[in-house]
Each structure stands twice: as structure tokens, then as C-alpha cells.
N, C-alpha and C positions, 0 to 999 in steps of 0.2 A: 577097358572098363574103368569107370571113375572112381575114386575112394570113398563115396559114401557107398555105390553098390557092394564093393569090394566089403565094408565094413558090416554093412547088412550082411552078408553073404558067413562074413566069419562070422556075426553074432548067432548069426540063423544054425549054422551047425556047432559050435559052442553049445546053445541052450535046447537046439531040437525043435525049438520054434520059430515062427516069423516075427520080427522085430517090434511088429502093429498089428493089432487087430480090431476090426469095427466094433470088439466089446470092450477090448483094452487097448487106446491108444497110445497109452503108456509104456507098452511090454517093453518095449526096448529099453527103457533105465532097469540100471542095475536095480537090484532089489536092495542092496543095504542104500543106495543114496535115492532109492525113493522113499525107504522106512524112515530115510534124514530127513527127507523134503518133508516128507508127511507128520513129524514131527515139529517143524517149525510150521508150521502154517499158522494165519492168526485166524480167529475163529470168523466162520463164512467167509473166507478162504477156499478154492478149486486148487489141485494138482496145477489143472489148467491153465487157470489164473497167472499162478506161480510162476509156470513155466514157460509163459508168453510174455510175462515181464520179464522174465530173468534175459529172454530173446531180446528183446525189444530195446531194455540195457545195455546188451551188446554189439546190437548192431550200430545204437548210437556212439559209444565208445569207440568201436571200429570206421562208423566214418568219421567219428571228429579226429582218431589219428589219424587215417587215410589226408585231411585235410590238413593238418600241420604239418604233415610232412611232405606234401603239394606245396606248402607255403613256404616251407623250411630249403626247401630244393630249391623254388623261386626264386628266395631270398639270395640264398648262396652261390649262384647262378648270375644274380644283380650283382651282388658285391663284385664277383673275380672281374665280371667284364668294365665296370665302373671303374676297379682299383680304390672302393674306399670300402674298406674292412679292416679290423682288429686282429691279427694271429690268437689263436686260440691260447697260444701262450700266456699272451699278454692279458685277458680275458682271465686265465684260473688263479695267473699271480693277483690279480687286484680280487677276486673270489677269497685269496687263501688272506689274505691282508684283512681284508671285511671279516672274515670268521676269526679270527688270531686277534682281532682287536673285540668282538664279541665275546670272547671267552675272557679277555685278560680287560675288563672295565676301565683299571684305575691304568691302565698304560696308556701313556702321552700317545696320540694320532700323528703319523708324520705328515 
């Protein structure tokens, strides 16, 4: 069985009810973070609305990481077979140099 049936299943006996229903497609949020949601709404504003942007946000999010880290793999992948990469080391000293000299202004750049 998958974990959303699974998770339906515990919600379902948890509350005594089905997670959805054709009156209330809703039922499955919890009650105090739908009393949240319904509280920020901006006026003519849907639940619905809400809720499908909040989705929709995330899915984008999810593929733009899914893709940098496609990219991120690729890269890293390029560089070992190449041999032309930076050790990460070398990488967070000249990071920790750049912040060290951000904080301290008036200190001579070497």
C-alpha cells in the first residue's frame, strides 16, 4: 500500500471520517491550519485558490531543485572526468577571505 493511502487510512480512523468529501473537499486539513488559511485569505480569495497556489509553488520549487541538482551532478561528473576543478577546500578559504574582509572594511586586501 502507498503512503498517501496509508496516510488517508490513519487520517480516516483518527477523525471517524473520510479525508474528502463531495461537500467538503477540504476535510482533510486539519482544522486549526485551515482556521490559519482561512484567516489569511485576501478578500475574494477561495480556500481553493489558496490551496492550488500553495501546490503549484511547489511543484515549481521541486522541479527547479530536481534540476539543479541534474545540473549540479552533471557538472561534478564533468569536472572529475576533465581534472579541471577547484577542491572544495580551496573554494570555502577564498569564501571565508571574502567574508573576513566584508566585515573588517578598513583591513588591507592581500
Amino acid at each position: 500500500m502507498d503512503r498517501a493511502r496509508l496516510q488517508c487510512l490513519r487520517k480516516t480512523t483518527a477523525t471517524g471520517r473520510l479525508p474528502m468529501t463531495p461537500t467538503d473537499p477540504f476535510a482533510w486539513l486539519d482544522d486549526a491550519l485551515r482556521q490559519e488559511i482561512l484567516a489569511a485569505l485576501h478578500p475574494g480569495e477561495s480556500l481553493q485558490s489558496f490551496v492550488t497556489a500553495a501546490a503549484q509553488r511547489q511543484l515549481a520549487h521541486r522541479r527547479c531543485r530536481r534540476e539543479f541538482l541534474s545540473r549540479a551532478i552533471a557538472s561534478s561528473a564533468n569536472a572529475q572526468q576533465s581534472g579541471h576543478y577547484i577542491p572544495a577546500g580551496d573554494v570555502l578559504a577564498r569564501l571565508e577571505g571574502i567574508l573576513q574582509s566584508a566585515a573588517n572594511p578598513l583591513r588591507p586586501e592581500r
